[in-house]
Structures are given as structure tokens and as C-alpha cells.
C-alpha positions in Angstrom: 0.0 0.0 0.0 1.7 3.3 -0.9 1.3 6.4 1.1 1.3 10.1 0.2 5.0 10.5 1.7 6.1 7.7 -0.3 4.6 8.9 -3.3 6.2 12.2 -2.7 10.0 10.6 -2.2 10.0 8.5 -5.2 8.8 11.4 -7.3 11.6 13.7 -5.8 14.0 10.8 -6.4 12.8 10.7 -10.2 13.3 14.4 -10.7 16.5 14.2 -9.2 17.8 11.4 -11.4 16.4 14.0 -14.2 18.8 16.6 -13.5 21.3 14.0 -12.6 21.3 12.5 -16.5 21.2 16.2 -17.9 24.0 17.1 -15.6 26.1 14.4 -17.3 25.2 15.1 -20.8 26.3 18.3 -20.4 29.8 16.6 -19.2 29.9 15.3 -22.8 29.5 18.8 -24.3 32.9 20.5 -24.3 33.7 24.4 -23.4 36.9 24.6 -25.0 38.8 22.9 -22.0 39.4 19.6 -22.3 37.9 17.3 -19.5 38.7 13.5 -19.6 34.6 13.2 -18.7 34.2 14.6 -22.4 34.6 10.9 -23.8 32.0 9.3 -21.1 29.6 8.6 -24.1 32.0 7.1 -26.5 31.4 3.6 -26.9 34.1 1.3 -28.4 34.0 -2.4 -30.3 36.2 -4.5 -27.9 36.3 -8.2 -26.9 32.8 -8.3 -29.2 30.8 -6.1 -26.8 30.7 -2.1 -27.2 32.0 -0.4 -24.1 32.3 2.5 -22.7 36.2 4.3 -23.1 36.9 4.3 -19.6 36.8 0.7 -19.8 39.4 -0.3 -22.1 41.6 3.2 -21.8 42.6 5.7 -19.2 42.2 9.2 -20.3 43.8 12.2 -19.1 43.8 16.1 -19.8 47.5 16.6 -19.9 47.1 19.9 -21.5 43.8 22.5 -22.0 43.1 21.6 -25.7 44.4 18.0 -25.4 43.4 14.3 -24.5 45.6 11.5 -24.1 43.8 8.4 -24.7 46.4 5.0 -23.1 44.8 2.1 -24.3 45.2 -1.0 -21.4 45.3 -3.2 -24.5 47.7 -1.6 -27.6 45.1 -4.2 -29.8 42.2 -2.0 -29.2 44.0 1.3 -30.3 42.2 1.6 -33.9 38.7 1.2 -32.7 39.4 3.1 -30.1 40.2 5.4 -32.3 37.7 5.0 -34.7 35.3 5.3 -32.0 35.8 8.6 -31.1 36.4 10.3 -34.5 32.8 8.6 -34.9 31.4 9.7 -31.7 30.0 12.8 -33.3 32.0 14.8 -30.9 33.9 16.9 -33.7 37.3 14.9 -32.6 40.1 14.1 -34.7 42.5 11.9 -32.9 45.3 10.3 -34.1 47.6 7.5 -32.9 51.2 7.8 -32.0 52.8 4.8 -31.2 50.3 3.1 -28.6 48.6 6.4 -27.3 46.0 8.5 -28.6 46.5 12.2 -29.1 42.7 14.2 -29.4 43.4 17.7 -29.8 40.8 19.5 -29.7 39.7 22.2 -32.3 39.2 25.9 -30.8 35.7 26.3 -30.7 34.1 28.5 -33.6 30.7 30.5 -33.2 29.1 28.2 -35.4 30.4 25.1 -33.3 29.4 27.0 -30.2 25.8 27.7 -31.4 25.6 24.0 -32.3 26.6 23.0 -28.7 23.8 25.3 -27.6 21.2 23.8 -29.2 22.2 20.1 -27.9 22.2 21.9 -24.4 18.8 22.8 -24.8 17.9 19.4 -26.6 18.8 17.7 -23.7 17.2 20.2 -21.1 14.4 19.3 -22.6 14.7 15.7 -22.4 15.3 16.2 -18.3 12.0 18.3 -18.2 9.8 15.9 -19.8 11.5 13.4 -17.0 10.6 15.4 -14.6 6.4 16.4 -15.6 6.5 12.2 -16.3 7.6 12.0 -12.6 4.9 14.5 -11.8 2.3 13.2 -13.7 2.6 9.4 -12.8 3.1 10.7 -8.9 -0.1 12.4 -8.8 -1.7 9.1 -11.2 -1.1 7.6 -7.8 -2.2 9.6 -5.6 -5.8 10.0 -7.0 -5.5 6.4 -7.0 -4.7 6.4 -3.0 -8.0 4.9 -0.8 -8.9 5.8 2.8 -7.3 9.3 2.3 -8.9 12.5 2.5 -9.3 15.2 -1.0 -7.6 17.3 1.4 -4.5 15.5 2.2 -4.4 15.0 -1.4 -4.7 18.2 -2.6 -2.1 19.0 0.0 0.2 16.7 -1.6 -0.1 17.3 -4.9 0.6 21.1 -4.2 3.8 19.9 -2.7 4.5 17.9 -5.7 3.5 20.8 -7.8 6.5 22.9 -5.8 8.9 19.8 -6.0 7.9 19.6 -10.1 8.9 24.2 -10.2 11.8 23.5 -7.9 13.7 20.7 -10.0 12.8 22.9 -13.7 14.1 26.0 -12.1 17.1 24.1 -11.1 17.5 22.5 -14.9 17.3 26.1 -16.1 19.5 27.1 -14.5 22.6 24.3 -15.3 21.6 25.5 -18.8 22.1 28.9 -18.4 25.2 28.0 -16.1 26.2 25.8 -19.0 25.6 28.0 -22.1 27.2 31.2 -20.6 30.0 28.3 -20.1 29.9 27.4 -23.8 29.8 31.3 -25.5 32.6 32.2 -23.6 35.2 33.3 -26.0 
């Protein structure tokens, strides 16, 4: 039997997993500095499976515009390779000897505006999370018997300010993150 508080935690949790998955997208979206996070969502063709980088290299931000990509198996080095340049990321790395240099290109306004719009694309993905969140919460709490209209109306108000709280929070990351990105 659920219960308005419980109700009201799992739709919190929800919305907070929201912003958590936009928070790391925007990882993935570089500001000109590189950040060995940038290559979280590259997948590479290894041992048959696609996995994640971090699981069949070690990368490190020696330098601002640079990643050095150190394969733990010098076998895997081209698809690692081929990985990224495919990642859609904008990336041209290139092999020397066992590790893989990704330099990465300054930033021109037309990238930058590009980058915007993917900010915004995934914003959006974490609000309609979050009003899913909302919307099946209160699903459940109309469904709730032996509780009083007022106790739910109570509740879903506080949902309603959980819902405002967690959207005003994704806007602003994004602006946080787009001020971030037009920096010049």
C-alpha cells in the first residue's frame, strides 16, 4: 500500500535522477577545456561487446586543448580510435605509437551555437523526466484509498513545488552551461 510521503520521495528521487542525467550530458558537451569526462559517451567495439572508453583506456587532460587516450590493451588502439572520430563529438584523434593524441579544435561560433542547441535538446529531455515524474506521482495519488481530497490536494501542491523546484534548477545548469559554452 503506498502512502502520500512515499509517493512524494519517489517522485523527488525521479526528478532528481532528471537533473542527474542532464548534468552528465552536459559533461559530454565541451567548453573549449578539455575534461577527460568529455569521452563518457563514447562507446568502443572491444572483446565483441561495445563499451564505454573508460573501460578499455585511461584518459587524461594533460594539456587545456588535449586528450591523451592510453589504451590498457595496444590491440584496441584503432577502434578506439575510430570510435571517437565517430562519436560525433567533432574529434580528430590520431595514434602515436600506442597512445592517442585528441586535440581539440578551438571552438568556432558556429560550433558553439551547435553545442547550444544540444544543451537545450537535452534540457528538454530532463523536463519531460521530470512532468513524467509528476504526472505518474499524482496518477497515484488519486488512486490512494482511505485518504482525505484534502490530504491530497495538500500533496499534490507539494509535488507541484517539487515539479517548479527541479525545472528552475535545470534552467538554471543550462544557463550555467551556455554562458560556459559562449565564452570566448
Amino acid at each position: 500500500m503506498s502512502t502520500i510521503p512515499a509517493i512524494l520521495k519517489d517522485a523527488r528521487t525521479s526528478m532528481d535522477k532528471a537533473i542527474e542525467n542532464t548534468r552528465k550530458e552536459f559533461t559530454g558537451i565541451r567548453a573549449g577545456k578539455a575534461s577527460p569526462t568529455m569521452l563518457d559517451t563514447v562507446k568502443v567495439e572491444a572483446y565483441g561487446a561495445f563499451m564505454p572508453i573508460n573501460q578499455v583506456a585511461s584518459v587524461a587532460a594533460p594539456e587545456p586543448r588535449l586528450l591523451l587516450v592510453t589504451p590498457f590493451d595496444k590491440g584496441n588502439a584503432k577502434a578506439i580510435e575510430k570510435a571517437i572520430r565517430e562519436s560525433g563529438l567533432g574529434l580528430d584523434p590520431s595514434n602515436m605509437g600506442g597512445v592517442i593524441r585528441v586535440p581539440l579544435p578551438a571552438l568556432n561560433e558556429e560550433r558553439r551555437k551547435e553545442l547550444v542547441k544540444q544543451i537545450h535538446k537535452y534540457t528538454e529531455e530532463g523536463k519531460v523526466a521530470v512532468r513524467h515524474a509528476r504526472t505518474h506521482a499524482r496518477d497515484l495519488l488519486k488512486k490512494l484509498s482511505g485518504v482525505s481530497e484534502d490530504d491530497v490536494k495538500h500533496a499534490e501542491k507539494d509535488l507541484q513545488k517539487a515539479h517548479d523546484d527541479v525545472i528552475h534548477r535545470l534552467d538554471e545548469l543550462t544557463k550555467a552551461k551556455e554562458a560556459e559554452l559562449l565564452e570566448v
